[in-house]
TORKOL-4160 file (C-alpha; in steps of 0.2 Angstrom, whole numbers, padded with zeros to 4 digits, m for minus):
387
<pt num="1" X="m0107" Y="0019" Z="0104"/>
<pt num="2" X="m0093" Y="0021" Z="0095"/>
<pt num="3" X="m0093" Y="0034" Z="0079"/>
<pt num="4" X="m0085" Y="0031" Z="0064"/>
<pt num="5" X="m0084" Y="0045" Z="0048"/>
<pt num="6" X="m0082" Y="0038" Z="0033"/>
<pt num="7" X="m0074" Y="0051" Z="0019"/>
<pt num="8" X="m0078" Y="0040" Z="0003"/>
<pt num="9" X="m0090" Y="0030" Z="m0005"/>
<pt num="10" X="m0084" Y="0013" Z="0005"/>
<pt num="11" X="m0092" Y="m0004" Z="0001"/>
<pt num="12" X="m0105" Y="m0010" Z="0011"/>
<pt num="13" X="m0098" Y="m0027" Z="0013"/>
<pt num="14" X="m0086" Y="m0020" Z="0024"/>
<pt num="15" X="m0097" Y="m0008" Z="0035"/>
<pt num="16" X="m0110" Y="m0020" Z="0037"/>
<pt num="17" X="m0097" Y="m0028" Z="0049"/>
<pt num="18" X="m0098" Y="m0014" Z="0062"/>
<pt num="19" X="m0112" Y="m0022" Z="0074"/>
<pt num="20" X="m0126" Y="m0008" Z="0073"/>
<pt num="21" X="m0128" Y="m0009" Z="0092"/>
<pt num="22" X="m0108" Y="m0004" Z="0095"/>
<pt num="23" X="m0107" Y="0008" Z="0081"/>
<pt num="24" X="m0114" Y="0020" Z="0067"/>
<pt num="25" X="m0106" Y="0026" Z="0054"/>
<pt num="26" X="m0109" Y="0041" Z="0041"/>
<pt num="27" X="m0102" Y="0054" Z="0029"/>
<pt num="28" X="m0104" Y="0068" Z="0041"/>
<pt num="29" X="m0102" Y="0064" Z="0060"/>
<pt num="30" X="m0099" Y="0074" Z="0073"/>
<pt num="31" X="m0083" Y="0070" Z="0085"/>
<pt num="32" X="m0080" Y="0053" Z="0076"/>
<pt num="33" X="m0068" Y="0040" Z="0086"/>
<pt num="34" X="m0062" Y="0033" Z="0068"/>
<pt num="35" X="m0060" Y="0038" Z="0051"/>
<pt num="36" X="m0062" Y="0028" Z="0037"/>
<pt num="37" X="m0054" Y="0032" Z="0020"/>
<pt num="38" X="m0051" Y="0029" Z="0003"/>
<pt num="39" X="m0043" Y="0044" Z="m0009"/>
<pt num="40" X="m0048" Y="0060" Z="0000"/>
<pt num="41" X="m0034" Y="0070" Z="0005"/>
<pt num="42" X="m0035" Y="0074" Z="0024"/>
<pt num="43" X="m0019" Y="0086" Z="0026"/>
<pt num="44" X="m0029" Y="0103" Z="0027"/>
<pt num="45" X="m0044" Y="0093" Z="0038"/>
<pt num="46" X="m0043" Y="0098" Z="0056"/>
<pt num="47" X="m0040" Y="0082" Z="0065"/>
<pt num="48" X="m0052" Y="0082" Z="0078"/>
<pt num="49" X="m0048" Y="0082" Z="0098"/>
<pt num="50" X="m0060" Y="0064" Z="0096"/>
<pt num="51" X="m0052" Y="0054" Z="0083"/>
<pt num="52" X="m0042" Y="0039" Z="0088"/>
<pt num="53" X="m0039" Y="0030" Z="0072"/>
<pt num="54" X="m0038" Y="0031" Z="0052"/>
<pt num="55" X="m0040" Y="0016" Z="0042"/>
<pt num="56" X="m0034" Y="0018" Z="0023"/>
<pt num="57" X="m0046" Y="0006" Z="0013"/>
<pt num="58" X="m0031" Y="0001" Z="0004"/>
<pt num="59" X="m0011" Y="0004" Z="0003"/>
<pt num="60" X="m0006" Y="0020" Z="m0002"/>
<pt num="61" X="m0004" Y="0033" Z="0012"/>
<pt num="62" X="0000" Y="0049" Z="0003"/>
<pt num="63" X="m0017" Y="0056" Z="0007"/>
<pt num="64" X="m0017" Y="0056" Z="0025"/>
<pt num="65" X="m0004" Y="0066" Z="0034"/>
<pt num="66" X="0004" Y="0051" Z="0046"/>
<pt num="67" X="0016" Y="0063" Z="0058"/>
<pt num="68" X="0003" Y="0073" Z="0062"/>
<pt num="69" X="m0008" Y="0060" Z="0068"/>
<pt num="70" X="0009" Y="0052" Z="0076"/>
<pt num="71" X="0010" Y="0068" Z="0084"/>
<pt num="72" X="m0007" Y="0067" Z="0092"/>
<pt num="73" X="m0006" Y="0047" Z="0095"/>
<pt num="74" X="m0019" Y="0043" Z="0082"/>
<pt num="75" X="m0016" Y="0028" Z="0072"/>
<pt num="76" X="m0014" Y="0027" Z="0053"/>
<pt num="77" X="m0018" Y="0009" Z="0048"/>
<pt num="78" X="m0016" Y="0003" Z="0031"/>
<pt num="79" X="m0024" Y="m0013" Z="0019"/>
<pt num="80" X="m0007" Y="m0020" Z="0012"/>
<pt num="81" X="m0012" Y="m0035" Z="0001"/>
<pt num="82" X="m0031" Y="m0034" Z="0003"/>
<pt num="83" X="m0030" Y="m0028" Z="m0017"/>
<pt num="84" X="m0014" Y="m0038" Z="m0020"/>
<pt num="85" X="m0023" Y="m0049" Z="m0032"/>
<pt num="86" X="m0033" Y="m0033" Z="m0043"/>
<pt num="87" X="m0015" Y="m0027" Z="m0046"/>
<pt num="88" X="m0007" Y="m0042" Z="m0051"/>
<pt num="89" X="m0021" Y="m0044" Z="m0065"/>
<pt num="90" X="m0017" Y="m0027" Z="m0071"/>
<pt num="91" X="0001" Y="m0030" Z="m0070"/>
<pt num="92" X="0001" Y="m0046" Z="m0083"/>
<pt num="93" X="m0012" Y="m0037" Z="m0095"/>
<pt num="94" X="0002" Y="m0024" Z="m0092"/>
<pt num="95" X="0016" Y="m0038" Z="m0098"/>
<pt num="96" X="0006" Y="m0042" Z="m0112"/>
<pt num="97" X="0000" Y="m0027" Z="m0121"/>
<pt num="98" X="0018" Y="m0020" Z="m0115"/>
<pt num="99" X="0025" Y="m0033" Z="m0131"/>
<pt num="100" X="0011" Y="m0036" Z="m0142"/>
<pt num="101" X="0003" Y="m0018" Z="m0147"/>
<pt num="102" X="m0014" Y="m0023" Z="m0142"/>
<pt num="103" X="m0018" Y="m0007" Z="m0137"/>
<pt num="104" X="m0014" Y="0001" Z="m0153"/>
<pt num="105" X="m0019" Y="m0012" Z="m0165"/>
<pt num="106" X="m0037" Y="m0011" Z="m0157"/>
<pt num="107" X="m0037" Y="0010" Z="m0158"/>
<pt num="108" X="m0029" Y="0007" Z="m0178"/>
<pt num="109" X="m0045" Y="m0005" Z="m0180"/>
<pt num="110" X="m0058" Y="0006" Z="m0171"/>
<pt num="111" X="m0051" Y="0020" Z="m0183"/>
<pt num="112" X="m0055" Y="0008" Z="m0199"/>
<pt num="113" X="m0076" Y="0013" Z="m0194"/>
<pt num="114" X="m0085" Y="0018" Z="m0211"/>
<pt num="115" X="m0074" Y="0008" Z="m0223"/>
<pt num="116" X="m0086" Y="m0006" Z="m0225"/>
<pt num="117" X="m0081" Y="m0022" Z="m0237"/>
<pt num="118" X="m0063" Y="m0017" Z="m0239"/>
<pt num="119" X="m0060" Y="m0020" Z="m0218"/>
<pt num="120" X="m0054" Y="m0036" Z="m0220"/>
<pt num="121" X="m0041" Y="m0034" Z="m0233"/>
<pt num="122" X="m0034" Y="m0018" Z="m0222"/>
<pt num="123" X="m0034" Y="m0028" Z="m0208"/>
<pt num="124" X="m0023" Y="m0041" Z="m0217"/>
<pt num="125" X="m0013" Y="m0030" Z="m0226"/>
<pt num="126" X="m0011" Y="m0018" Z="m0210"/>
<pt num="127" X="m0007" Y="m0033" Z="m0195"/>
<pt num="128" X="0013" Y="m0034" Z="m0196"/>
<pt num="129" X="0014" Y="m0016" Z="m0191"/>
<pt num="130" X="0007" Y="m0021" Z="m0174"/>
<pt num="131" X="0017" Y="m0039" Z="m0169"/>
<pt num="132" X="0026" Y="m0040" Z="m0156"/>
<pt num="133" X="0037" Y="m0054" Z="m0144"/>
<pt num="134" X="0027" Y="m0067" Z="m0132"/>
<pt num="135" X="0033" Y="m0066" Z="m0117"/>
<pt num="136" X="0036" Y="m0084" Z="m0113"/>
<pt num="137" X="0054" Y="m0088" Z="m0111"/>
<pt num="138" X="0059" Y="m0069" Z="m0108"/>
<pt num="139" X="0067" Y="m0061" Z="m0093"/>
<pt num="140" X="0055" Y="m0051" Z="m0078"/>
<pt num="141" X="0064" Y="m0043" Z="m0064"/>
<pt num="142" X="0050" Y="m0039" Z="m0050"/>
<pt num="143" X="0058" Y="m0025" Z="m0039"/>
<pt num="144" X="0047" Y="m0025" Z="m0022"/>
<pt num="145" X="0044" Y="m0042" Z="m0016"/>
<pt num="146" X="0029" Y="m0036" Z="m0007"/>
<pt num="147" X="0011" Y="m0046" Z="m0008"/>
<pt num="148" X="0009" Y="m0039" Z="m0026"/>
<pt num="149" X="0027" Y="m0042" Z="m0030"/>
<pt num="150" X="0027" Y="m0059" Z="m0026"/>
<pt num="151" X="0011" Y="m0063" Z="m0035"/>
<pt num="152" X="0016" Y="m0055" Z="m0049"/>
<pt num="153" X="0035" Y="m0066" Z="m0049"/>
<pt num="154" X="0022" Y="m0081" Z="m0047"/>
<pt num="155" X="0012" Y="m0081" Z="m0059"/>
<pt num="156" X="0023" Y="m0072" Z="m0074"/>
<pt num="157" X="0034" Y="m0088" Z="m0068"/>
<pt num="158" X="0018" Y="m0101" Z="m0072"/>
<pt num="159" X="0016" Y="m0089" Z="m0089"/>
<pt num="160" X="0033" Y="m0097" Z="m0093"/>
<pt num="161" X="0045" Y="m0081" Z="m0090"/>
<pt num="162" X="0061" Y="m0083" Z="m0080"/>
<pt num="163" X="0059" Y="m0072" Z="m0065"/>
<pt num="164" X="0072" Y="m0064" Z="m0053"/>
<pt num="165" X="0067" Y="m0051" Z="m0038"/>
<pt num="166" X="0075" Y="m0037" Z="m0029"/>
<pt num="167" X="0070" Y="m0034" Z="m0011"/>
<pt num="168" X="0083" Y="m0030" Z="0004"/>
<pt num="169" X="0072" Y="m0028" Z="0018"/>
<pt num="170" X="0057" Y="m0045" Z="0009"/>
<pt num="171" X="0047" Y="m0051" Z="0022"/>
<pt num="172" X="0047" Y="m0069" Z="0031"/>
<pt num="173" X="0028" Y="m0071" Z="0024"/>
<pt num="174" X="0033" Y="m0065" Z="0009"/>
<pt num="175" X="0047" Y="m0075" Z="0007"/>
<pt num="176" X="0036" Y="m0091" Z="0012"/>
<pt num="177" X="0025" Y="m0085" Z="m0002"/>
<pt num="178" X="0038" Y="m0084" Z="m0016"/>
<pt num="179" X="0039" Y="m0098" Z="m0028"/>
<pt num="180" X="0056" Y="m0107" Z="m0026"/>
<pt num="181" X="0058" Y="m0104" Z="m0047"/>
<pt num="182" X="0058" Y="m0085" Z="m0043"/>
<pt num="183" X="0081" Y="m0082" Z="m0043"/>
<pt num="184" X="0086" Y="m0067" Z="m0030"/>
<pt num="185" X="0096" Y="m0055" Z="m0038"/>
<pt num="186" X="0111" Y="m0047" Z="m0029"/>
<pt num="187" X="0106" Y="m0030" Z="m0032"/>
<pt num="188" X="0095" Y="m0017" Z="m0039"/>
<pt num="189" X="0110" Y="m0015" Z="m0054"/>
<pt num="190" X="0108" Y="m0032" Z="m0058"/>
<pt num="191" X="0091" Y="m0036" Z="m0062"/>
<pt num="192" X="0089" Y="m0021" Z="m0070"/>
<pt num="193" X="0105" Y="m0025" Z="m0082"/>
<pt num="194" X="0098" Y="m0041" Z="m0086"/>
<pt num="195" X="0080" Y="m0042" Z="m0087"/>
<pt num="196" X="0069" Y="m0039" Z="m0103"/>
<pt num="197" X="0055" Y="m0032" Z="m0092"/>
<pt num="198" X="0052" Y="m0023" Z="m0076"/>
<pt num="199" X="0038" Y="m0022" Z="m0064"/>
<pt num="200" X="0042" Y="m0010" Z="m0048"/>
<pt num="201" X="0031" Y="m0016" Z="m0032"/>
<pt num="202" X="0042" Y="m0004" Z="m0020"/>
<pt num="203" X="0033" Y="0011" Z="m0009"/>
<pt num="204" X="0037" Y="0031" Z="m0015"/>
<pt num="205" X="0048" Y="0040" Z="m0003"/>
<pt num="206" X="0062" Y="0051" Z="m0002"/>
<pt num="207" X="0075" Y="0034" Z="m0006"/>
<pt num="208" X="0066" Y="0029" Z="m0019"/>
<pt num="209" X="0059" Y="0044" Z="m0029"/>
<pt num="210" X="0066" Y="0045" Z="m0047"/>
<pt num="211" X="0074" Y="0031" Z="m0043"/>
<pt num="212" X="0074" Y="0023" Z="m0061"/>
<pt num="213" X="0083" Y="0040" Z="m0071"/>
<pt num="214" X="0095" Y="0042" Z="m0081"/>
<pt num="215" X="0108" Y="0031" Z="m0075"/>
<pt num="216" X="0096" Y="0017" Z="m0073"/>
<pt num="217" X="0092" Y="0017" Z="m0090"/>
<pt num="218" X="0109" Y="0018" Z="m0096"/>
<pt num="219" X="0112" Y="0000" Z="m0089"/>
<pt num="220" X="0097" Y="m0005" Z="m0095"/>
<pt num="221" X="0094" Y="m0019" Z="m0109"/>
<pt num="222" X="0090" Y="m0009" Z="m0129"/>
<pt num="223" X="0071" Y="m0014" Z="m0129"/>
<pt num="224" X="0067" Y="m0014" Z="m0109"/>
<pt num="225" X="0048" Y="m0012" Z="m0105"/>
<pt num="226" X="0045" Y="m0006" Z="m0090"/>
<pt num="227" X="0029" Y="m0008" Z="m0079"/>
<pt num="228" X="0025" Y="0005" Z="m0066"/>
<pt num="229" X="0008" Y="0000" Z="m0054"/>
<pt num="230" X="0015" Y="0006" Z="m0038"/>
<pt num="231" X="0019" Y="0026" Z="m0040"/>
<pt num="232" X="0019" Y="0039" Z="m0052"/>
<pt num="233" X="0035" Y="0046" Z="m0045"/>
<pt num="234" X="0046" Y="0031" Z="m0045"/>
<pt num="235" X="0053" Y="0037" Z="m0064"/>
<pt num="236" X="0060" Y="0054" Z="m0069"/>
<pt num="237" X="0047" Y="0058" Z="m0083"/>
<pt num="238" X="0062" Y="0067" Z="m0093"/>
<pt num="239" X="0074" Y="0053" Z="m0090"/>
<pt num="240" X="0063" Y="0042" Z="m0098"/>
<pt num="241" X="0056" Y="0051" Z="m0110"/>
<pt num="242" X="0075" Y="0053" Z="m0117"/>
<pt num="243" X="0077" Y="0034" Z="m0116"/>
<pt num="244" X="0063" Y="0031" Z="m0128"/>
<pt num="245" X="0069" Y="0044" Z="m0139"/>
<pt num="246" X="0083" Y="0034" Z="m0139"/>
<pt num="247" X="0074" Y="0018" Z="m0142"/>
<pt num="248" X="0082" Y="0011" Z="m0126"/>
<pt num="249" X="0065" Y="0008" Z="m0117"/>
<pt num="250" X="0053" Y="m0002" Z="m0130"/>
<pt num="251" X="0040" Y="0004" Z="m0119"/>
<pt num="252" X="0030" Y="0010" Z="m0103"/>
<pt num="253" X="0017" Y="0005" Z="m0094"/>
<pt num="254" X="0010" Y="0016" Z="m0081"/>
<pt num="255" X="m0005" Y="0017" Z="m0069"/>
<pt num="256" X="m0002" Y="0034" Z="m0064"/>
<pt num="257" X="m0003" Y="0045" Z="m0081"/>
<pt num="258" X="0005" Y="0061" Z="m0080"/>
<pt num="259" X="0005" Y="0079" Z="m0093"/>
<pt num="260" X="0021" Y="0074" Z="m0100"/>
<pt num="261" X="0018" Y="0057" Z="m0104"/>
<pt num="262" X="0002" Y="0057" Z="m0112"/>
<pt num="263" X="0008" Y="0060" Z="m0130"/>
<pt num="264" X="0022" Y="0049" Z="m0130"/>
<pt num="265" X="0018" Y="0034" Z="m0141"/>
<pt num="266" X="0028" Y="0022" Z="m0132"/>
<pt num="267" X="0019" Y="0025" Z="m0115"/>
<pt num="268" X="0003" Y="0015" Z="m0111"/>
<pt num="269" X="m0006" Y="0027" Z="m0098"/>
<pt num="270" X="m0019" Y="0018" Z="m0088"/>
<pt num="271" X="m0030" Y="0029" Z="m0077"/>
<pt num="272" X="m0027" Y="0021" Z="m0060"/>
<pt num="273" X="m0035" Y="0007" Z="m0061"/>
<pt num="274" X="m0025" Y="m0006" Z="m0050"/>
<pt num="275" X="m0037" Y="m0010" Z="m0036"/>
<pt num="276" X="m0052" Y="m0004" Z="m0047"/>
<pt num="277" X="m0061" Y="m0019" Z="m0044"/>
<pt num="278" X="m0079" Y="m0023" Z="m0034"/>
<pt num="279" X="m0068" Y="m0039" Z="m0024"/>
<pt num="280" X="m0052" Y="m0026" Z="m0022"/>
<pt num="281" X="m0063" Y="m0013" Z="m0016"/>
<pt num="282" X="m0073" Y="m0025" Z="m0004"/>
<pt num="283" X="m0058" Y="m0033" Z="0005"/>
<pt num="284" X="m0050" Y="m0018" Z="0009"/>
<pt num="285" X="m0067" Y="m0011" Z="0016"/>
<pt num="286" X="m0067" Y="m0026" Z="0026"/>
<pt num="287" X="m0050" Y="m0026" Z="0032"/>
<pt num="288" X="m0050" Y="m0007" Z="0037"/>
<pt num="289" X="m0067" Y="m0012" Z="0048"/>
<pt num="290" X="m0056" Y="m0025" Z="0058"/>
<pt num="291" X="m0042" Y="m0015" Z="0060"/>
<pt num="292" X="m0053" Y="m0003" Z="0066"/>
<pt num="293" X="m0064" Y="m0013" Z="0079"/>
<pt num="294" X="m0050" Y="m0022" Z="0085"/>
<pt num="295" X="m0041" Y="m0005" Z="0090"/>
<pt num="296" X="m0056" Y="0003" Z="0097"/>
<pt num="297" X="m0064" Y="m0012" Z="0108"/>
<pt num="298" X="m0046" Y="m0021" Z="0111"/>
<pt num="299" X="m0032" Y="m0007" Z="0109"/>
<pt num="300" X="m0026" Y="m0019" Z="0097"/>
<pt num="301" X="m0013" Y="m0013" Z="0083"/>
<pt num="302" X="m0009" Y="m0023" Z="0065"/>
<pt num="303" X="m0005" Y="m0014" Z="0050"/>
<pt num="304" X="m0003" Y="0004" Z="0055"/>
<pt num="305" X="0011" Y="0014" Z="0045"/>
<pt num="306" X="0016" Y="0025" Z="0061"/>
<pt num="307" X="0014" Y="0013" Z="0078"/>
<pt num="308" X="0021" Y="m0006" Z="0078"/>
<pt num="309" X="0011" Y="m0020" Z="0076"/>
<pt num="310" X="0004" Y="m0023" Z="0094"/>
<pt num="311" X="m0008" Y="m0038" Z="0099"/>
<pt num="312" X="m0015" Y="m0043" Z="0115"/>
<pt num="313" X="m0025" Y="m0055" Z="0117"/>
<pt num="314" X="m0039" Y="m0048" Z="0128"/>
<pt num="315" X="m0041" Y="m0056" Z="0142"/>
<pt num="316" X="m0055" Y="m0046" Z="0148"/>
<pt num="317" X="m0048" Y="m0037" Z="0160"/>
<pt num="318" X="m0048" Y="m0018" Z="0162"/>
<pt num="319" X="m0035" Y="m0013" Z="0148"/>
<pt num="320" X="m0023" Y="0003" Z="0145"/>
<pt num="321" X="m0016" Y="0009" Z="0130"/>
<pt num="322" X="m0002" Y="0019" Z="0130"/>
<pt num="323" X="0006" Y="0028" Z="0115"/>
<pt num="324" X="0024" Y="0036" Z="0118"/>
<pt num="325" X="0039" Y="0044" Z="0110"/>
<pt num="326" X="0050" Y="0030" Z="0106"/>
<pt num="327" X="0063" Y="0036" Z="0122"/>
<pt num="328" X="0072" Y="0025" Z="0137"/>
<pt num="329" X="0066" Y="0024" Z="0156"/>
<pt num="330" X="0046" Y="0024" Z="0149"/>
<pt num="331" X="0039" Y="0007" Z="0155"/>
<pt num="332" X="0048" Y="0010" Z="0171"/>
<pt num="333" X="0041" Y="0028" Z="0171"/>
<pt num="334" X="0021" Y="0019" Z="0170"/>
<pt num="335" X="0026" Y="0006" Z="0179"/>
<pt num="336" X="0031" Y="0017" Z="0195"/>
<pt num="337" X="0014" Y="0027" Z="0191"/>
<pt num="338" X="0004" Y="0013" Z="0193"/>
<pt num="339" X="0013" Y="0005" Z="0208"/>
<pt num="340" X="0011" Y="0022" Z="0216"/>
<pt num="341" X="m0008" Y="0017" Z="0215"/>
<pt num="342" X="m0008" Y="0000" Z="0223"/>
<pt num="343" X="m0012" Y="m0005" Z="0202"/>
<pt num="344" X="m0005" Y="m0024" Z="0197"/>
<pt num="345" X="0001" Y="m0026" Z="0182"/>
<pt num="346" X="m0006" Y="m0044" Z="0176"/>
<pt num="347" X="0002" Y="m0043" Z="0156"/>
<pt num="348" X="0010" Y="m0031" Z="0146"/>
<pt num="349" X="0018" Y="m0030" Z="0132"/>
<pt num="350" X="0028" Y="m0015" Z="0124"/>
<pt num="351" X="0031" Y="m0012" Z="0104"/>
<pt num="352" X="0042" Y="0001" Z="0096"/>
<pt num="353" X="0043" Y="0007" Z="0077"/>
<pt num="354" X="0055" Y="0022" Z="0071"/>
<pt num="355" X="0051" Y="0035" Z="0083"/>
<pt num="356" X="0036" Y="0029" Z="0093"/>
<pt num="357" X="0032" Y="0017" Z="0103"/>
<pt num="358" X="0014" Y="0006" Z="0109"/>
<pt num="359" X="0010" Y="m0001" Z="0126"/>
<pt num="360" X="m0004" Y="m0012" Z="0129"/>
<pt num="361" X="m0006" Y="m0015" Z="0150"/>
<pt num="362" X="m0018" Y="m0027" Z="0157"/>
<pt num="363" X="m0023" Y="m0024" Z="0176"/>
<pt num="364" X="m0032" Y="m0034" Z="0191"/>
<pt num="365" X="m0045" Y="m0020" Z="0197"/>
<pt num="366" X="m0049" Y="m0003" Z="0190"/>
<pt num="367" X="m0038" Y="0014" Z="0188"/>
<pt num="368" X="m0046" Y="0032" Z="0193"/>
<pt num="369" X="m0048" Y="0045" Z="0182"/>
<pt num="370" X="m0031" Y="0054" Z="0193"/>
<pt num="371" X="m0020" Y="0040" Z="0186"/>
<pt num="372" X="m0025" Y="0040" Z="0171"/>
<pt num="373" X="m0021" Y="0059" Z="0173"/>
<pt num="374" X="m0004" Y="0057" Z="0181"/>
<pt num="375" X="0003" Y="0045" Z="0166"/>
<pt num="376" X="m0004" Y="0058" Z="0153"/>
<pt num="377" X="0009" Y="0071" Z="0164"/>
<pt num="378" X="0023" Y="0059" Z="0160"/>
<pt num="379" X="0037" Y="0068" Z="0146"/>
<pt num="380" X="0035" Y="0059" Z="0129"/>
<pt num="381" X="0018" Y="0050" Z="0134"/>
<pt num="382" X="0008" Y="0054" Z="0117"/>
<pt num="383" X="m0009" Y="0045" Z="0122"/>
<pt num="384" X="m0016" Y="0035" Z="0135"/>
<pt num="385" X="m0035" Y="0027" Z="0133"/>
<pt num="386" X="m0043" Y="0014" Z="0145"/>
<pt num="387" X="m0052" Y="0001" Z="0138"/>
């Protein structure tokens, strides 16, 4: 029976995917195999001596510290694109109320509450100071051609906007997802220069935090409005409070409101609300309980941010997984271990990402518990689990 902790409130669609008879789940579980997550912060949790895998019902994996788990050969899998669609929502209301002050015009209205008969003629008299530009015909650049990224550059296209994206390292399924309207620009530089609105699809790391500052903004168009759905941490806060100032950035959208920002007219905060939806929330449940199962009964691996993408297709033989340091000589290492045992090795294949590395080994017969004893003694072996 396999034990599963879950940390949030996670929807039932998804869990109701774990056959009963293989698995139980709950908020408090003792010596769980899995974890599954949404937004609790797991960095001062002791990770314990039983836990095999964390899946992150959704993207973001800030909440979770990954090299520990590396460190200790417990895969971190994400949901990327289960709440693609949610965001991309967000992000056209984003365009939209971005140019025509919606957002204001409707707090101005509520505000009119008591003034009975004479409404109508404030209303009237009070419109202009809220008009704004369509966005049909305008320029969007969409930085991070990820599966948000490229629905947004899709459908902003349909909306009648001309659309260029920046991504060095795009996909080849996101590529073959990209409308051929969408233009590449040559650079970050570039499609910031030129567009008349930004959306940022890109992940917060050390390259890419505060990456839209000062010097961004200065070659930037008078009037930019920039969207921000992917992190908080993406814009120097003073930066861009000094460009608005200036009148250089017409507005800001965010979903990540922060102190600084939340009296600044020209910012739009939005409390987070991206994958706030009962469909987002359901197909990232749903996705995490796959990825889970499939590692746990398979040794399986798609969609983990520390080990490569790693599948097997199981041939029902006796299976083991090995996690490594990401060094030389270690398939010939296990493969001298296991010859040394008389074990054949029917398939195997060998993954690497960054500085780790996944094995999935297929054998004819059965391993004792001293073999499985003797690989674990081999330098830079991280984990080894028979399936």
């Amino acid at each position: 029976m396999y034990k599963i902790q879950k940390l949030n409130k996670i929807s039932s669609e998804g869990l109701k995917l774990f056959p009963t008879e293989k698995y139980e789940y709950a908020t408090e579980i003792i010596n769980p195999d899995a974890i599954i997550v949404r937004s609790t912060d797991m960095h001062n949790m002791e990770l314990p001596h039983s836990l095999k895998a964390i899946a992150r019902a959704g993207a973001g994996v800030n909440n979770i510290p990954v090299e520990a788990c590396s460190e200790k050969g417990i895969v971190v899998f994400n949901t990327p694109g289960a709440n693609a669609n949610a965001v991309k929502e967000l992000v056209l209301l984003g365009l939209l109320i971005s140019s025509r002050k919606i957002f204001r015009g409707i707090t101005w209205a509520k505000s009119l509450a008591g003034q009975g008969d004479t409404i109508p003629k404030l209303i009237e008299s009070n419109k202009a100071n809220f008009k704004g530009p369509e966005i049909k015909g305008k320029k969007l650049g969409v930085v991070g051609l990820g599966a948000i990224g490229v629905m947004v550059a899709n459908d902003a296209h349909a909306l009648g906007m001309d659309v260029a994206g920046f991504d060095p390292f795009i996909s080849v399924e996101s590529a073959w997802g990209l409308s051929r309207a969408i233009k590449k620009a040559i650079s970050l530089d570039s499609i910031l220069a030129e567009s008349d609105y930004i959306s940022l699809h890109i992940p917060l790391n050390d390259e890419t935090k505060g990456i839209i500052n000062k010097n961004k903004f200065n070659i930037m168009k008078k009037g930019i409005r920039i969207l921000n759905f992917a992190r908080g941490g993406l814009v120097n806060n003073k930066d861009l409070i000094a460009a608005i100032n200036e009148e250089k950035v017409a507005m800001y959208v965010t979903d990540f409101p922060e102190e600084e920002l939340l009296n600044i007219d020209n910012v739009i905060p939005i409390p987070h609300l991206g994958a706030s939806t009962p469909e987002s929330e359901e197909n990232c449940a749903k996705m995490a309980v796959m990825e889970i199962m499939d590692y746990l009964e398979h040794g399986n691996i798609s969609n983990s941010v520390n080990f490569p993408d790693c599948v097997l297709p199981y041939s029902g033989m006796k299976r083991i997984t090995i996690a490594n340091k990401n060094v030389p000589n270690m398939i010939g290492q296990i493969s001298n271990v296991l010859a040394g045992h008389n074990i054949n090795i029917a398939y195997l294949l060998n993954k690497s990402k960054d500085n780790y590395a996944y094995n999935i080994i297929d054998i004819d017969g059965d391993i004792d518990e001293d073999t499985v004893n003797e690989l674990k003694q081999i330098n830079d072996i991280i984990m080894v689990r028979v399936i």
